[in-house]
DOLOVO-516324 format. One record per residue (C-alpha): x, y, z. Coordinates in steps of 0.1 Angstrom, whole numbers. Layout:
BEGIN
+-------+-------+-------+
|    c1 |    c2 |    c3 |
+-------+-------+-------+
|     X |     Y |     Z |
...
+-------+-------+-------+
This chain:
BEGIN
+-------+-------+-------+
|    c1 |    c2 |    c3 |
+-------+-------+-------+
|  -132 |    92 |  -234 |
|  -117 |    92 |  -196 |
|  -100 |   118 |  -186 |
|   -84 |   125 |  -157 |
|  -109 |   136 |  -134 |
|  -123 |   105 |  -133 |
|   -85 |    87 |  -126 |
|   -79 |   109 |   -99 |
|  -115 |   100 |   -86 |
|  -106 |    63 |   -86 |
|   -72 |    69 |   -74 |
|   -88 |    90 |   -43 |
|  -116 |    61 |   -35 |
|   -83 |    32 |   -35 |
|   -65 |    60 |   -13 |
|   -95 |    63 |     9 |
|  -105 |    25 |    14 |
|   -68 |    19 |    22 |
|   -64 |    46 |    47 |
|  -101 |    31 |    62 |
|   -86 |    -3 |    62 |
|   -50 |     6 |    79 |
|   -69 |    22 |   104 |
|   -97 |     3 |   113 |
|   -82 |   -29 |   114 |
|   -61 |   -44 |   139 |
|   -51 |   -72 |   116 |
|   -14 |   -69 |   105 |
|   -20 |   -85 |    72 |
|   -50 |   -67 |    63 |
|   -28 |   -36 |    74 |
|    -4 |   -45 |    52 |
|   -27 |   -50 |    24 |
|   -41 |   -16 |    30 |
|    -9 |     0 |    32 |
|    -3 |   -16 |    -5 |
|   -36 |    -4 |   -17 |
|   -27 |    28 |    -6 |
|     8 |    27 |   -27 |
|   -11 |    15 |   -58 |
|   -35 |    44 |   -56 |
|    -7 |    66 |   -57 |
|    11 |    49 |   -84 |
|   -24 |    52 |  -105 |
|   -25 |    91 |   -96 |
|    12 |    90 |  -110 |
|     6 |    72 |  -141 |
|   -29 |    91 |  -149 |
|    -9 |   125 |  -153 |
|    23 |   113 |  -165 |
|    -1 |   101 |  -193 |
|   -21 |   130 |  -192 |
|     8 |   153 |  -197 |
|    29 |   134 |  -221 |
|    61 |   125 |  -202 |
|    76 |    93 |  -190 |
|    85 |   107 |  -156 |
|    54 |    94 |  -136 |
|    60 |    61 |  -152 |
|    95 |    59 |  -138 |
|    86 |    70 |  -109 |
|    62 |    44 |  -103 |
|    83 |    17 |  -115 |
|   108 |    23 |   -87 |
|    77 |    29 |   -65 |
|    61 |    -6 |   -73 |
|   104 |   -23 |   -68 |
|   102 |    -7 |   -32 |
|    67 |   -17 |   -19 |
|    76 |   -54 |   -33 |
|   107 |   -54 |   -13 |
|    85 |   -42 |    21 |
|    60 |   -60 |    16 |
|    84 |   -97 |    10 |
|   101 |   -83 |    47 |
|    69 |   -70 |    62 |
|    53 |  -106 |    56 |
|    83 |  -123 |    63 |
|    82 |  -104 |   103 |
|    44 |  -111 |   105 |
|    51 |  -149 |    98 |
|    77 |  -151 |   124 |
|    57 |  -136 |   149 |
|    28 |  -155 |   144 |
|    51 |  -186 |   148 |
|    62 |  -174 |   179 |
|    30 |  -159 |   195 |
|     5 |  -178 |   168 |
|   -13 |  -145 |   163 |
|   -13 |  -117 |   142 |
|   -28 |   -87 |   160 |
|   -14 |   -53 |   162 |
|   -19 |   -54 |   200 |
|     5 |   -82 |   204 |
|    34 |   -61 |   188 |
|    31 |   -40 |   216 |
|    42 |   -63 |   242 |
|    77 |   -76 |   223 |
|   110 |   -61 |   233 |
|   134 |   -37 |   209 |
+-------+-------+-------+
C-alpha cells in the first residue's frame, strides 16, 4: 500500500527538479516547462491528501488549478513565439533588452 509519505516524497522531487530547471536554465520554454512541473507537483501534493483525508476539496482545488496553468501556459507560449519571430531567439537574456 502507498501512503502518503511516499506522495509527498514524489511530489517534493517534481517540486525540486522544477525549481532546478526554472533556475538553471536560461531557456524560456524549458522555463516554462519547469514552471508547469512545478504546478503539477503541487496539484499531486493536493490530490494525495485530499485522498488521504477523505474530502473532495483538494480535488477541486486542483481542477481550477490545472484550468489556470493551461490558460498561462497557451499565453506564455503564445509571447515566447512572438518573440522569437521577432528576435528568432528564445533566451531569457533577450527579454531584458525589449521595451515596456
Amino acid at each position: 500500500m502507498i501512503g502518503l509519505e511516499q506522495y509527498l516524497i514524489v511530489s517534493a522531487v517534481m517540486f525540486g527538479l522544477g525549481l532546478l530547471g526554472l533556475v538553471i536554465r536560461r531557456n524560456v520554454l524549458v522555463m516554462l516547462m519547469s514552471l508547469e512541473l512545478m504546478l503539477n507537483a503541487a496539484n499531486l501534493a493536493l490530490v494525495s491528501f485530499s485522498r488521504f483525508n477523505g474530502d473532495l476539496d483538494g480535488q477541486v482545488f486542483v481542477f481550477f488549478t490545472i484550468t489556470v496553468a493551461a490558460a498561462e501556459v497557451a499565453v506564455g507560449l503564445a509571447l515566447v513565439i512572438a518573440f522569437f519571430r521577432k528576435r528568432h531567439s528564445a533566451g531569457v537574456d533577450e527579454l531584458k533588452s525589449m521595451r515596456l
